[in-house]
N, C-alpha and C positions, 0 to 999 in steps of 0.2 A: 352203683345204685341207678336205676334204670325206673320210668314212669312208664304202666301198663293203662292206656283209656279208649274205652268200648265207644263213651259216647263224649261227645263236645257240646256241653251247653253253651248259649252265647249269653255273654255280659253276667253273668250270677254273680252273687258272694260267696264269696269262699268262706265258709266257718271250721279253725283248724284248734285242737284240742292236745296240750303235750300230756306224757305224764311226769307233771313236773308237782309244784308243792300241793301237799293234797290230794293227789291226783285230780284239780277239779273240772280241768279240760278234758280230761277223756274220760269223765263220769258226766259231765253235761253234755259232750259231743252224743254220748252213748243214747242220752234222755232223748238227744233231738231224731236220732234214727229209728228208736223206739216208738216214737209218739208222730212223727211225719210222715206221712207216704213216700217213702223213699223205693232207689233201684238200685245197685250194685256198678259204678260206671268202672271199676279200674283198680288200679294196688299199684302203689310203690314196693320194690324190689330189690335188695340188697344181700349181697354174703358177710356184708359186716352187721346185717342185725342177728339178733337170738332168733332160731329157727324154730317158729312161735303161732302155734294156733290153736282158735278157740271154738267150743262147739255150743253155740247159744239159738236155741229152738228149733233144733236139728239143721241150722245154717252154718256154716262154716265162716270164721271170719278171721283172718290173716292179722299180721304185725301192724301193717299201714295200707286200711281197706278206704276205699272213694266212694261214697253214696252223691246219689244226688233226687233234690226234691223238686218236682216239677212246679206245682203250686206258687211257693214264695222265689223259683230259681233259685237255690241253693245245691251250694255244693260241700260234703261236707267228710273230712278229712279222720276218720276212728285211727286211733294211736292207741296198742297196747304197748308195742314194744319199748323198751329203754333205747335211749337213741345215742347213747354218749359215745363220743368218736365220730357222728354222720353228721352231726348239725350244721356245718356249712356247705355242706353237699346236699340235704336235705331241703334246707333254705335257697339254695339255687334253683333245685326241681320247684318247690312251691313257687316262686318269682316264674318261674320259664310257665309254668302253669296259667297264674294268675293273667301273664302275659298274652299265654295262647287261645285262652276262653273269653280276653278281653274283660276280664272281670268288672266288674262296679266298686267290689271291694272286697278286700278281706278283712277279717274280725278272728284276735285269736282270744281264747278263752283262758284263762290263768288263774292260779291261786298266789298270794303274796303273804307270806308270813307275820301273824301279831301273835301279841298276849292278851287280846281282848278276848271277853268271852260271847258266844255264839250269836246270843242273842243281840249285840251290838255290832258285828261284823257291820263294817262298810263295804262301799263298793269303786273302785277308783276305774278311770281310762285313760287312754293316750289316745288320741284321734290326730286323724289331718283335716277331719271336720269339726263341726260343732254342735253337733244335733246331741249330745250327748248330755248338755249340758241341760236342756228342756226337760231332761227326766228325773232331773235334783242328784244326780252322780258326780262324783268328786272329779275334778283334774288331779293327776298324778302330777307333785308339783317336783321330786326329788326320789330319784328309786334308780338299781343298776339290773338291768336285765340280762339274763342267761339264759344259754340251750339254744333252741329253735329260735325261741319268741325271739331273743335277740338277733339271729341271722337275716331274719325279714323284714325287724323294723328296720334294721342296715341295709336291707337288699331292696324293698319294694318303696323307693324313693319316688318314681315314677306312676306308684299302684297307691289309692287310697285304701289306707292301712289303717286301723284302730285296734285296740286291745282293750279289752272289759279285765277287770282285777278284783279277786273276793279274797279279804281278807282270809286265812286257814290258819289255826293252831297247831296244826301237824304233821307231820311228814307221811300219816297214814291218811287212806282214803275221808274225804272230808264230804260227805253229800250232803250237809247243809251249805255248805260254800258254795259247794256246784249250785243247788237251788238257786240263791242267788244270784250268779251270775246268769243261770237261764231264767230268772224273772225280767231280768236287767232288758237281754237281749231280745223277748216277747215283745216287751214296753215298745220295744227299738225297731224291730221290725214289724208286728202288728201280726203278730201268727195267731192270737186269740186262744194259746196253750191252756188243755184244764189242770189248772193247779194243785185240785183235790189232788193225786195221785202221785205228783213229782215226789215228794218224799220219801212215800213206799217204797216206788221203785226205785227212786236213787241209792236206796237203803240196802235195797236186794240187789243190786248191783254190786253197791258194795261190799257187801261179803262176798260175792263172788271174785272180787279184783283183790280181797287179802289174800285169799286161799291162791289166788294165780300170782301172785307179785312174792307171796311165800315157796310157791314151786320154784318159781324164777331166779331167786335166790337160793333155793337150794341147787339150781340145777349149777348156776356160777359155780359155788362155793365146790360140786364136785369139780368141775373141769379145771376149778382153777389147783386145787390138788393133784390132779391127773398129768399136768404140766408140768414137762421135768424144769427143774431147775436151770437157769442161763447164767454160764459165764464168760465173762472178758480179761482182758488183759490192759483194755484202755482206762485212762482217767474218766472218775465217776464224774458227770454232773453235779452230782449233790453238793461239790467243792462249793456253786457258786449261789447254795441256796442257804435262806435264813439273814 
């Protein structure tokens, strides 16, 4: 895994999106390159990710593409691809990142699983600040974090870190959560987002991310068929589990 970067902003935030529950990170990342004046600074690089691209208004846009907005300094991290197996590798490049643009901070975008319904979803964070608090947003008082998000809350000790959290019911694309978390994050940085429209388009997005997270899935499920069978002759692991 290898980082590709054209340009070096100094001091931005880094805003990074997984697709983890909900997908709500890489459906509000997506909201913010849509709606910002953004540029193409760079890709992360990998033979352990799914060889993975997508073709959205005749631009082509990679597994793990780097925009960045001049305006607010932002840098900001599109995540299609499933990342399971890179995330501490991954989480090193973001820290070595964070590090080398001298960031101000990073902020990653998350969904967190309830059984509330929509219309009541909260909104939780983790900070090493507290400005988070001015905007009536919960402190995460008790929660275990996985994938990325977790490798950089561990990793960027040195780097002011925060995490915004919108509750999501499901393990399929959630663009009211996303909403939310990109209201949260407007409040926070003062980008003055027009609101009329996030929904629309987080909505058409999201059918666009079933239909791809459905290819995606199919394309696993061939290879992983295509895969001959492995055997051994050593003792299984499994002895030592349960």
């Amino acid at each position: 895994m290898h980082l590709n970067l054209e340009k070096r902003p100094n001091n931005p935030r880094i805003i990074v999106g997984f697709p983890g529950f909900g997908l709500v990170g890489t459906i509000a990342t997506k909201f913010l390159i849509e709606n910002l004046d953004v540029e193409h600074i760079g890709s992360i690089e990998s033979d352990h990710l799914l060889p993975l691209a997508a073709i959205h208004k005749s631009k082509l846009i990679g597994p793990l593409d780097i925009f960045y907005n001049k305006k607010f300094n932002l840098v900001i991290l599109q995540t299609l691809s499933e990342l399971n197996g890179t995330e501490w590798k991954l989480g090193e490049i973001l820290h070595d990142l964070a590090d080398d643009l001298k960031a101000k901070e990073v902020i990653i975008l998350e969904g967190v699983p309830t059984t509330k319904k929509k219309e009541s979803y909260d909104i939780y964070y983790y900070s090493t600040n507290k400005n988070f608090e001015k905007l009536g947003v919960k402190p995460v008082q008790e929660a275990v974090m996985m994938g990325v998000t977790a490798t950089l809350l561990l990793k960027c000790k040195s780097i002011p870190i925060s995490a915004l959290l919108s509750e999501s019911q499901s393990n399929i694309p959630d663009s009211e959560a996303a909403a939310r978390v990109i209201k949260t994050l407007d409040q926070y940085l003062g980008m003055d987002l027009d609101y009329k429209p996030l929904l629309a388009a987080a909505k058409k997005f999201e059918g666009m991310l079933k239909g791809m997270m459905a290819k995606l899935k199919e394309q696993k499920m061939v290879q992983t068929e295509a895969r001959p069978p492995k055997y051994t002759t050593e003792k299984s692991d499994l002895d030592y589990l349960g």
